[in-house]
C-alpha positions as CSV (number, residue, x, y, z in Angstrom):
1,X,-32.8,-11.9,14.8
2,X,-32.9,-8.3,16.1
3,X,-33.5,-6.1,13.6
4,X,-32.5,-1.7,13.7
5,X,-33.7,0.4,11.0
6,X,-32.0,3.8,11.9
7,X,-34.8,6.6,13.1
8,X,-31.8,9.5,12.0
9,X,-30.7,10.0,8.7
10,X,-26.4,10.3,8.1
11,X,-27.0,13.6,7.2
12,X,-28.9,14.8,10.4
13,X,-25.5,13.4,12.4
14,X,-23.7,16.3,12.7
15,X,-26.3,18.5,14.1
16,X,-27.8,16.1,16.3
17,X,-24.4,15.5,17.8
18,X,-23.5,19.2,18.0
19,X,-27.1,20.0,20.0
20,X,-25.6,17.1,22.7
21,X,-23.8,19.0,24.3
22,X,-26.2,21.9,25.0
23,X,-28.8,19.8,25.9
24,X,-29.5,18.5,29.4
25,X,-25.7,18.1,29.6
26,X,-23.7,20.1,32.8
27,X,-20.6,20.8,32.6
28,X,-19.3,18.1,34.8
29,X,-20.9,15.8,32.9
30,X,-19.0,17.5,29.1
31,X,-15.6,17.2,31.9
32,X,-16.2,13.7,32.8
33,X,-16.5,12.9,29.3
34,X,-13.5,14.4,28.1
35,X,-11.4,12.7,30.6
36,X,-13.3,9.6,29.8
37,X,-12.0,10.4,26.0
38,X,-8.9,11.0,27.1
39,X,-8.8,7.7,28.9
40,X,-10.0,5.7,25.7
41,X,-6.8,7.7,23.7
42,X,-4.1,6.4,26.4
43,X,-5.8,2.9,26.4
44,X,-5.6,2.4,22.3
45,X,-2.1,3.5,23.0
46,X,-1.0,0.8,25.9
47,X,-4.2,-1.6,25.5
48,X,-5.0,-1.7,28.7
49,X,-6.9,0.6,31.4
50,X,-5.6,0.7,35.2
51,X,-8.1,0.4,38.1
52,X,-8.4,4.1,38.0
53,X,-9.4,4.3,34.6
54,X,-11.6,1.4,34.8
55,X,-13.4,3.6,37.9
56,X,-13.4,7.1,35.8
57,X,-14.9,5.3,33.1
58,X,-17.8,3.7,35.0
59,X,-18.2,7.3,36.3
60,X,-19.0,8.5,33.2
61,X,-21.0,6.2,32.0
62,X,-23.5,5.0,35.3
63,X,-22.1,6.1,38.2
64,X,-24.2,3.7,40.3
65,X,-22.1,1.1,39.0
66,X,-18.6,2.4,40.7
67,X,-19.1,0.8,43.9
68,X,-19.4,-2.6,42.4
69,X,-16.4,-1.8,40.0
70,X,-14.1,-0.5,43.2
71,X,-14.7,-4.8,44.1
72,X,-12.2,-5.5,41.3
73,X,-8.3,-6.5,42.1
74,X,-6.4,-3.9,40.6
75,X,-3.9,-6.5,38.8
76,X,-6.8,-8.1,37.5
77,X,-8.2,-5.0,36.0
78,X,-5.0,-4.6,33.8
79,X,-4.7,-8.5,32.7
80,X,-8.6,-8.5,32.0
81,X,-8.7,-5.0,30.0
82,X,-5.4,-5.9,27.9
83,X,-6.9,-9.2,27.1
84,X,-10.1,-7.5,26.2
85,X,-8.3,-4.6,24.3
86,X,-6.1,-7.1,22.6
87,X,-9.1,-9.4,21.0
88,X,-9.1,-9.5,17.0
89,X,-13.2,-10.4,17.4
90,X,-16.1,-7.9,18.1
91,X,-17.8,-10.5,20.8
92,X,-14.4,-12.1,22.6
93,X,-14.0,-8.5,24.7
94,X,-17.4,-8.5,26.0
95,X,-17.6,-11.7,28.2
96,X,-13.8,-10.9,28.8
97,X,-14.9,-7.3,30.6
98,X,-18.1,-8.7,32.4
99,X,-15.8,-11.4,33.8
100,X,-15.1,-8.1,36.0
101,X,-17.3,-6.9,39.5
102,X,-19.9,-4.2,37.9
103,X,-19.1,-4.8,34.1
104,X,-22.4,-5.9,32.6
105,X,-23.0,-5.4,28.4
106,X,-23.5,-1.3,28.5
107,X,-20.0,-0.9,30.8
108,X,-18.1,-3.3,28.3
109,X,-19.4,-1.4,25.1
110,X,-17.9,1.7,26.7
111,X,-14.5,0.4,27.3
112,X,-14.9,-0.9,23.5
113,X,-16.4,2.4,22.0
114,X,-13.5,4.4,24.2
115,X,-10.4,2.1,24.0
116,X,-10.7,0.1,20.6
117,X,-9.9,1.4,17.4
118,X,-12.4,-0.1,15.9
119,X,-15.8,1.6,16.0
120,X,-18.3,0.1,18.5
121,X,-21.8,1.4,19.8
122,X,-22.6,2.1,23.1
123,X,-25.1,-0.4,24.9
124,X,-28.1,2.4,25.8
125,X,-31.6,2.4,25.4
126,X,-31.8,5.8,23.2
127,X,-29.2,4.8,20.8
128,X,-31.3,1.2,20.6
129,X,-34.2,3.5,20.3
130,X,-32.6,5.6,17.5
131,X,-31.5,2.5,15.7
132,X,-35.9,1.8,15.4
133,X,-36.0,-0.1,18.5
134,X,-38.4,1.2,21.6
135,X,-37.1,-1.8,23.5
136,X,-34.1,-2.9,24.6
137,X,-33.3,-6.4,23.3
138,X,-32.0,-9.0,25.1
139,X,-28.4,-8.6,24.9
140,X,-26.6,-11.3,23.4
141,X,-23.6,-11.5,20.6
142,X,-26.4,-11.6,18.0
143,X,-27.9,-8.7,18.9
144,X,-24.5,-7.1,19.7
145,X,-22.9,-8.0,15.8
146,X,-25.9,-6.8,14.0
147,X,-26.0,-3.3,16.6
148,X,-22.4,-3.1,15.7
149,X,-23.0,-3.4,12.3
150,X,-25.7,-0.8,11.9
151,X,-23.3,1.7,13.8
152,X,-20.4,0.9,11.7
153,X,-23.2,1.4,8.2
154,X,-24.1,4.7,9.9
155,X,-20.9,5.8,10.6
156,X,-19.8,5.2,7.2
157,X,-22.5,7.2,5.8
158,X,-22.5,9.7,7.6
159,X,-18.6,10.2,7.6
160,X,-18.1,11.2,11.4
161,X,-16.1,9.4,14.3
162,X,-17.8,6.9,16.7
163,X,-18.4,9.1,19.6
164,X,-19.9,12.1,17.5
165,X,-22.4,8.8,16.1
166,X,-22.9,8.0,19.5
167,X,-23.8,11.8,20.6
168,X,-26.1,12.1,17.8
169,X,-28.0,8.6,18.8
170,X,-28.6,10.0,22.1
171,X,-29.5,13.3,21.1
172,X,-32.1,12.0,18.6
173,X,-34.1,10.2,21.2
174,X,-33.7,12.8,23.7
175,X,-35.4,15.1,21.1
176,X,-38.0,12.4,20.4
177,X,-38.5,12.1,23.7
178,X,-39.4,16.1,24.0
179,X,-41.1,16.3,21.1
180,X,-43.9,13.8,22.4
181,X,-44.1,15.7,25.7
């Protein structure tokens, strides 16, 4: 089994997180992610996205993935997202999203971490690497339970929301990443 061992400690969240947005990040990339917040709030609302969400999202989060996500029927965007965003189970939305054109593992965990109101990770290589793992696993629902379960331990311990957890995963490798340059 894969194992994390957190690189960050819960206290070291909030500043990590706060330094995000200063670092490296333009503005239309702090835009982009508002709206893609904003998104995630009307989608726990009506648990569902649109095609239009669905795009905006996959903006945010790798926009080289948008053409293969514009492939998608626009009714079948809606019944495959509510289905997803409807689950009780942290592994049933996953191969329920990548049933969609461009939605591998990282896209789906985005539509979970946004749209669910239950905290999830974010599939990325810097938040695996801030969990204590320099490689990226082979994604599978192991892997995905016991990521999602060091998040959730994190999150708990360090008392913050999901996405200021997330910012502070990224931000820790990104610093890591500088530090050894």
């Amino acid at each position: 089994m894969t194992k994390f061992c957190p690189m960050l400690g819960a206290k070291d969240v909030r500043q990590l997180a706060s330094a995000y947005v200063h670092d490296l990040k333009s503005k239309s990339h702090e835009e982009s992610e508002e709206n893609a917040i904003r998104i995630g709030v009307e989608a726990q609302r009506t648990r569902r996205l649109d095609y239009e969400q669905l795009i905006e999202l996959g903006t945010w989060k790798s926009p080289r993935i948008v053409p293969l996500l514009r492939r998608n029927d626009r009714a079948e965007v809606i019944e495959v997202t509510q289905a997803a965003l409807t689950a009780t189970s942290d592994v049933v939305p996953i191969p329920v999203l990548m049933s969609l054109h461009g939605v591998g593992w990282p896209m789906a965990s985005v539509v979970m971490h946004l749209c669910m109101s239950d905290p999830y990770p974010i599939v990325d290589y810097r938040a695996f690497r801030s969990l204590g793992r320099e490689e990226v696993p082979n994604y599978s629902h192991a892997v995905w339970r016991e990521y999602t379960r060091v998040f959730r331990d994190l999150l708990h311990q360090s008392g913050v929301d999901a996405r200021t957890l997330d910012r502070a995963l990224w931000q820790h490798s990104y610093e890591q990443d500088q530090a050894s340059r």
